[in-house]
C-alpha positions in Angstrom: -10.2 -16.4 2.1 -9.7 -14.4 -1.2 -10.3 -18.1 -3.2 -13.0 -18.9 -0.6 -14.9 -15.8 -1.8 -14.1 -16.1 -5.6 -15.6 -19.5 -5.8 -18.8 -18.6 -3.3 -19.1 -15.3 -5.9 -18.7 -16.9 -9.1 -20.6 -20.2 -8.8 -23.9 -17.7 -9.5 -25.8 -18.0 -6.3 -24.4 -15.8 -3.7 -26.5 -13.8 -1.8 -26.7 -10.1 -0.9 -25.5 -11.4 2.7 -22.6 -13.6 1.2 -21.6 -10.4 -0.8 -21.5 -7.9 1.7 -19.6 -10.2 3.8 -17.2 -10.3 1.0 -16.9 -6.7 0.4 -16.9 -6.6 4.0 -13.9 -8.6 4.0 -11.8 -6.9 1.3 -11.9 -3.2 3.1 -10.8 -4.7 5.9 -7.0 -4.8 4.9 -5.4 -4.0 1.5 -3.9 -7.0 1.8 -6.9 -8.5 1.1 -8.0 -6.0 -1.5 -4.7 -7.2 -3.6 -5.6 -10.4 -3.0 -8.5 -10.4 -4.8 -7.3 -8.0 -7.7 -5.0 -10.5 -8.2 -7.4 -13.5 -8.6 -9.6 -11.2 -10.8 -6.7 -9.6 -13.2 -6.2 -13.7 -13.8 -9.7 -14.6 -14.3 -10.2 -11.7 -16.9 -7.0 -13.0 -18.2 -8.6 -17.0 -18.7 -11.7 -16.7 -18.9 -13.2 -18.3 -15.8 -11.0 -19.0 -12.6 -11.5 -22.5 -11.1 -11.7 -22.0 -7.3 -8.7 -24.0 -6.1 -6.3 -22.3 -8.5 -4.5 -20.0 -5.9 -5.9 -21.3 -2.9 -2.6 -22.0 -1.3 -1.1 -18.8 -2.0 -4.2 -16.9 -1.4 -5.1 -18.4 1.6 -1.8 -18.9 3.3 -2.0 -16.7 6.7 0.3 -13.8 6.9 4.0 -14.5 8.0 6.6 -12.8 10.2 7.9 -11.4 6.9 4.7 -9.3 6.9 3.6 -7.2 4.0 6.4 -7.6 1.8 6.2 -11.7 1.8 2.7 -11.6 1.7 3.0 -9.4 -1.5 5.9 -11.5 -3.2 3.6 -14.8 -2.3 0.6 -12.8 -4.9 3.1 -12.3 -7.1 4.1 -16.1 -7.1 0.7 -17.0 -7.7 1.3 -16.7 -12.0 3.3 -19.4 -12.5 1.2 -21.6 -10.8 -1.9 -21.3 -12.9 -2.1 -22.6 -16.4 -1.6 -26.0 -15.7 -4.5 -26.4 -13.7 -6.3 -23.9 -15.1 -6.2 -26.0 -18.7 -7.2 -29.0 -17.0 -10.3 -28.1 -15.1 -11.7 -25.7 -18.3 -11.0 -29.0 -20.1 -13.3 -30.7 -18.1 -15.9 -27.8 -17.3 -19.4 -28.1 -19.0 -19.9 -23.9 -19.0 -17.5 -24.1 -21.9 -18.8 -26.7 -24.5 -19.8 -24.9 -27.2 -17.5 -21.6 -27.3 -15.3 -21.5 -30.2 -14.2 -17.7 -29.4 -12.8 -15.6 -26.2 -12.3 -11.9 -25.7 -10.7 -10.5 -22.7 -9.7 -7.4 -21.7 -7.0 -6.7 -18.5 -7.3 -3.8 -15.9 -7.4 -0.1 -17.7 -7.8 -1.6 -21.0 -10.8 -0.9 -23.1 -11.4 -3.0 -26.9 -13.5 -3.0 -29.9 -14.2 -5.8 -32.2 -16.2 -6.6 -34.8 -17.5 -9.9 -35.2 -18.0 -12.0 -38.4 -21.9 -10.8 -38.7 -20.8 -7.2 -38.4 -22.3 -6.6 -34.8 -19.6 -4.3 -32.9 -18.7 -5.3 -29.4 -16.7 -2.9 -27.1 -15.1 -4.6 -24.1 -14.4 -2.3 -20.6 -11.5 -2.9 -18.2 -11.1 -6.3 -16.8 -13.8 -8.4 -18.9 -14.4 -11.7 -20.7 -16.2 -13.1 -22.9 -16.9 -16.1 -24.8 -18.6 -16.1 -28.7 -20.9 -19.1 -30.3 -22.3 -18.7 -33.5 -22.0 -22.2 -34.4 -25.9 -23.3 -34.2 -28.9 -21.6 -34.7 -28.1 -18.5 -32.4 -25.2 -15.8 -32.4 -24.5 -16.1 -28.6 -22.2 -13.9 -26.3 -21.4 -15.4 -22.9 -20.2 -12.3 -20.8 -18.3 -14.1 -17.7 -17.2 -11.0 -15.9 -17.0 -7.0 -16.5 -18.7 -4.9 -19.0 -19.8 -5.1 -23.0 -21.9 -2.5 -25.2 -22.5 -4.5 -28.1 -24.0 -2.8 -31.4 -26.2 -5.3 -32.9 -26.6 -5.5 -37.0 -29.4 -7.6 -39.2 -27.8 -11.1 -39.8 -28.1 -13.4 -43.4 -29.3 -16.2 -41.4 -31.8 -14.5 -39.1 -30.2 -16.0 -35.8 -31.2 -14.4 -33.2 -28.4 -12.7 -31.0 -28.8 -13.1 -27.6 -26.1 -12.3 -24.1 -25.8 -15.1 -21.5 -24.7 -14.3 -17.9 -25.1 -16.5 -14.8 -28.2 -14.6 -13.8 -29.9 -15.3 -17.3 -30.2 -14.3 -20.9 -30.9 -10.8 -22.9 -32.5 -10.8 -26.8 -31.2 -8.4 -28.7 -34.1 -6.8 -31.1 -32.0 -4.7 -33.6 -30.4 -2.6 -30.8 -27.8 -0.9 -28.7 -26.7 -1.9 -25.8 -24.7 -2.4 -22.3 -24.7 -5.3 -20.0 -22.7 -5.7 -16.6 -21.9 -8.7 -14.5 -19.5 -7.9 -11.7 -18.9 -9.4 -8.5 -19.1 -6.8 -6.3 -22.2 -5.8 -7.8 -25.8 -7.8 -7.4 -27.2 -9.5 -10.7 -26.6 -8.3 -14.1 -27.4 -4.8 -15.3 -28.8 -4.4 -18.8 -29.1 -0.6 -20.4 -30.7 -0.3 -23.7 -29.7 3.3 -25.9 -31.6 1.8 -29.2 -34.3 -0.4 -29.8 -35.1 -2.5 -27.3 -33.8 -6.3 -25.5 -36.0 -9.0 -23.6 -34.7 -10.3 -20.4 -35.4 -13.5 -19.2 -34.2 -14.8 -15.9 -32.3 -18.2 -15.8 -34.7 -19.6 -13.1 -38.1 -17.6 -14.1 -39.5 -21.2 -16.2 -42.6 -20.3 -17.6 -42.7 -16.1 -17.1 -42.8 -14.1 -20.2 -40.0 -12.4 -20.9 -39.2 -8.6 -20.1 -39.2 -5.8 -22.5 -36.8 -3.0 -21.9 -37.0 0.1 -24.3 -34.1 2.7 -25.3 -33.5 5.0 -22.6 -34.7 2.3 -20.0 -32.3 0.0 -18.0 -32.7 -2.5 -15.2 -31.0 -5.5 -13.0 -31.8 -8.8 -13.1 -30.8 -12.1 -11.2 -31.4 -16.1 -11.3 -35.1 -15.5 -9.8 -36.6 -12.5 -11.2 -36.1 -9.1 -12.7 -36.0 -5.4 -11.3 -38.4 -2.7 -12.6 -36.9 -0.5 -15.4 -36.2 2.9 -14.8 -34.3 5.5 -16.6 -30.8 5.2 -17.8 -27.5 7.3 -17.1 -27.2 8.8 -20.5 -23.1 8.4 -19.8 -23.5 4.8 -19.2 -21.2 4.2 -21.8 -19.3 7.4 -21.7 -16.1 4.7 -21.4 -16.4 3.6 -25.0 -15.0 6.9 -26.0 -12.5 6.6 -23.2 -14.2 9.1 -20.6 -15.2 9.0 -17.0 -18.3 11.2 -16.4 -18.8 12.7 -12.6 -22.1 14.4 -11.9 -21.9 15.2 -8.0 -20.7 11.9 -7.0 -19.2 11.1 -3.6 -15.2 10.6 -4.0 -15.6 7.2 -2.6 -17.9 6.1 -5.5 -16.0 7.8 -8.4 -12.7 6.8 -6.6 -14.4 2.5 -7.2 -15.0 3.7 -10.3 -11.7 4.9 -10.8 -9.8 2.0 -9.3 -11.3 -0.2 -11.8 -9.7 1.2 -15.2 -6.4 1.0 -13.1 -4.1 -1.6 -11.6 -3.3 -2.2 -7.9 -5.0 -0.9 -4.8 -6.8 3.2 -4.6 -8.0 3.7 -1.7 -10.5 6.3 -0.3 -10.3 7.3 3.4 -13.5 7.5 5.3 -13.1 10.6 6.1 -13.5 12.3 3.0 -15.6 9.4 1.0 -18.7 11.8 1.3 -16.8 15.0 -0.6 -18.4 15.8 -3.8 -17.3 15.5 -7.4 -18.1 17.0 -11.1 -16.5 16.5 -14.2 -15.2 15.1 -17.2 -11.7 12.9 -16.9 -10.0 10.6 -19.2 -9.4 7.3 -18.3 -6.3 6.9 -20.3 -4.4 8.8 -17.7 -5.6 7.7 -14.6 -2.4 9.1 -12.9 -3.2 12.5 -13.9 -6.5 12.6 -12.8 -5.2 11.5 -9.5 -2.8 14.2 -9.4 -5.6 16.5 -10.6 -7.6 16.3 -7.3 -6.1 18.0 -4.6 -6.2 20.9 -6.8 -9.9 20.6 -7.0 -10.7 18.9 -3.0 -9.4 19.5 0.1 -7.5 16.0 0.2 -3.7 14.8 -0.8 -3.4 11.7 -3.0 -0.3 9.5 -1.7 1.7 6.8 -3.8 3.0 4.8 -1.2 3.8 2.2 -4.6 3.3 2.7 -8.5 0.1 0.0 -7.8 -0.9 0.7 -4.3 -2.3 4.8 -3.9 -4.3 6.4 -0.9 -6.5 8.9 -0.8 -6.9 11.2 2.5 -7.9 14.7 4.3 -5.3 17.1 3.6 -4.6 17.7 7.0 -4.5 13.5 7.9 -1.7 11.7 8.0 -1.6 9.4 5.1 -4.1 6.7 4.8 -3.1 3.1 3.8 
């Protein structure tokens, strides 16, 4: 299923059904979970994942070997994808007219400047693709997270950010945008100046202004009213993860995504509350930091594959 759901997810027009069957899916073993780690550490890896790469291995029901060959067929999935990976982005139309690619793998954050001087920082697990070939500087953001720092160009080319649910303008400005699949449409959150949003399949509608200190989400048909932004939105450009109150199972998401492998929250103490300020370039230690802080225990049952649970519960896989 885990290719199944990576091609229903990326080809742009899921719906909120489709996705919640999906998420539904991927809680309900972390086998499954893995699964589709696996296909997304290798799509931020090439850029965009063609949907029968890994469909064998993926797909291939669970044998008497059990967890352990199920885990070393994931593993056996690597080998298996350049060739025709090369051959179908050969072929594939979204990519005629990049000349440039930036990736970033799970936990890793970057910052690069490109040749017009506008700063881009990359979060965990995301790719992009550059054009500033024409009569536009464009970013094509395929998958994570990007604040991009925009500077006055020679050439006056406008700079805009393309994502399957549409395209933001830059107007002299700072600011975040966020395409992920477990997430519905593409966030956009402006600290300076201000970006236009225009949905892929608004035709004719003006587009939407949205003013420093505003943020919204946006899809194919239409865009979401603006309302304030999270002042830390981009606390992870300086390498921090902010808490304010936040239920364990949200920070723990939040969590899993600067780190490799499978973290898993047990239901029973998803709803416990959090504060603080961690660094993400120690996720073990902030792991290890918990139980100190909550009534739960934190279990490594591998270096890539850590429950969380009650402190009085047997351990939670």
């Amino acid at each position: 299923m885990a290719a199944q759901w990576l091609a229903c997810l990326h080809a742009g027009e899921a719906t909120a059904a489709q996705r919640e069957a999906c998420a539904q899916w991927r809680r309900a073993d972390p086998l499954h979970e893995l699964a589709w780690q696996r296909a997304e550490r290798l799509q931020a890896a090439l850029g965009t994942l063609p949907p029968a790469v890994g469909l064998q291995v993926l797909d291939r029901p669970r044998s008497r070997g059990g967890r352990r060959t199920a885990l070393r067929s994931l593993a056996a999935l690597a080998p298996a994808v350049p060739a025709g990976y090369l051959a179908w982005r050969s072929a594939s139309p979204e990519t005629a007219g990049w000349t440039t690619a930036q990736r970033t793998a799970t936990g890793e954050r970057r910052s690069t400047v490109l040749p017009d001087g506008t700063r881009l920082h990359l979060n965990t697990a995301s790719a992009i693709a550059l054009d500033f070939q024409g009569g536009l500087r464009r970013v094509l953001l395929r998958q994570g997270e990007v604040q991009i720092e925009t500077v006055p160009d020679a050439q006056q080319r406008p700079f805009v950010v393309d994502t399957r649910h549409g395209r933001i303008r830059a107007l002299g400005t700072c600011f975040v945008v966020r395409q992920r699949d477990d997430e519905a449409g593409t966030l956009v959150a402006v600290q300076q100046s201000a970006v236009e949003v225009q949905a892929a399949q608004a035709h004719g509608q003006q587009p939407t202004r949205v003013q420093a200190g505003q943020q919204l989400r946006f899809d194919a048909t239409g865009v979401q009213p603006a309302a304030p932004t999270d002042p830390q939105q981009a606390a992870w450009t300086r390498g921090l993860l902010f808490a304010r109150d936040q239920p364990l199972a949200d920070f723990a998401a939040e969590l899993g995504r600067h780190r490799p492998g499978l973290l898993r929250c047990a239901p029973e103490v998803a709803t416990l509350r959090i504060s603080g300020v961690f660094r993400l370039d120690d996720t073990d230690a902030i792991l290890a930091a918990l139980p100190h802080t909550l009534p739960v225990r934190v279990v490594w049952r591998t270096r890539w594959w850590v429950a969380i649970s009650a402190r009085s519960a047997p351990p939670s896989g």
